[in-house]
C-alpha positions as CSV (number, residue, x, y, z in Angstrom):
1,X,0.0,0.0,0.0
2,X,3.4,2.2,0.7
3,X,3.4,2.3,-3.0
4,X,0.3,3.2,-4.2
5,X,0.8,6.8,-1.3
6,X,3.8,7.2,-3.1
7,X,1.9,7.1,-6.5
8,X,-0.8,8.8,-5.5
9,X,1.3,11.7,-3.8
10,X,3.8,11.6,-7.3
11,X,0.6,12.8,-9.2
12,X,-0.3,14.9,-6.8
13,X,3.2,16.8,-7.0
14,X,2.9,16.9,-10.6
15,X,-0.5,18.1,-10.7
16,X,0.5,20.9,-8.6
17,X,3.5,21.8,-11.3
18,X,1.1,21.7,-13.3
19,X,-1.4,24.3,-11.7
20,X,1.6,26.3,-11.0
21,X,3.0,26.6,-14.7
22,X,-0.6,27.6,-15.7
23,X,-0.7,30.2,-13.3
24,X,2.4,31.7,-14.4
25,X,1.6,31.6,-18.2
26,X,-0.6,34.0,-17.7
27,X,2.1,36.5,-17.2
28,X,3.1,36.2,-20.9
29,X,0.4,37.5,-23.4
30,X,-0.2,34.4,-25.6
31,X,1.1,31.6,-23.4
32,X,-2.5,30.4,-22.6
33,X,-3.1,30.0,-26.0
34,X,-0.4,27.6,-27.0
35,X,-0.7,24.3,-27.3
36,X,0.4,23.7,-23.8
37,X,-1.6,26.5,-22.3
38,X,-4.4,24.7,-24.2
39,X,-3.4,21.3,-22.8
40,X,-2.8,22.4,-19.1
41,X,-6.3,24.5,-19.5
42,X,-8.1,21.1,-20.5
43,X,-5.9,20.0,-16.8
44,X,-6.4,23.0,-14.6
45,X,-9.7,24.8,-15.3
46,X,-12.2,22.0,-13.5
47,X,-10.2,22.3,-10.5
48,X,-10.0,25.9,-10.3
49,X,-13.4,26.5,-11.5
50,X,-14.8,25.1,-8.4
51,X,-12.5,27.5,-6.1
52,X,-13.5,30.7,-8.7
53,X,-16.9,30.3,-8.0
54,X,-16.9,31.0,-4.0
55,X,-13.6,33.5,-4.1
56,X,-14.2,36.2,-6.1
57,X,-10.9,38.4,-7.5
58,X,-9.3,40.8,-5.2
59,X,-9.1,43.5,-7.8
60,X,-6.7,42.6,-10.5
61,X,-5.7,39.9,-8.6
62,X,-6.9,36.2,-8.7
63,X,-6.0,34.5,-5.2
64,X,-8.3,31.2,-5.6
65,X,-5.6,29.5,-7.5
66,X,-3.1,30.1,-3.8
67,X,-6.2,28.4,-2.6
68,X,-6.6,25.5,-4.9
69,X,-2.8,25.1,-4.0
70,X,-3.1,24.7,-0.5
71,X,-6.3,22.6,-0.2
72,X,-4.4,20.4,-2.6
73,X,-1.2,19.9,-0.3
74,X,-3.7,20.0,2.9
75,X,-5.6,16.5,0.8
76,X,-2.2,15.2,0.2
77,X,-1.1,15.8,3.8
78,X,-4.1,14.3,5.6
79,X,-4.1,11.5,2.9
80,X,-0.7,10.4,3.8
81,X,-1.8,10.7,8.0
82,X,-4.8,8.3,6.8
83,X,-2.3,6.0,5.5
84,X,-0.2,6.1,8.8
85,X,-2.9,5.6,11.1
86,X,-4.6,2.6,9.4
87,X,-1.1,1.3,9.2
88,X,-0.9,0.8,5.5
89,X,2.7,2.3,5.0
């Protein structure tokens, strides 16, 4: 079961790269609209959709994707606890 945590928490990592490359390509005019941008917004946009629709923009500034970020690490976090107290790592 050790391994499937570790698999789990792999994606998890790379799904938060992922999140956090998105959020910075839309510092470049155009990035979004690559084919990357395009492939990372196919990735991304469900996930933050959900935190978009109760945190509205402060200003210019978007802060529900900070928050998609930590309620993402907090899941990982307390997924891994989970793991240690049933005793399956």
């Amino acid at each position: 079961m050790g391994l499937v945590l570790n698999i789990i928490q792999q994606l998890v990592g790379f799904y938060m790269i992922a999140l956090i490359i998105y959020i910075f390509m839309s510092w470049f005019p155009g990035a979004r609209e690559s084919s990357i941008g395009r492939i990372l917004a196919r990735i991304c946009e469900p996930y933050l959709e959900m935190f978009r629709r109760f945190i509205p923009p402060l200003g210019m500034i978007d802060i529900s994707p900070i928050v998609a970020i930590l309620v993402l690490r907090f899941a990982n976090a307390g997924l891994r606890q989970l793991f240690i107290m049933l005793g399956l790592v």
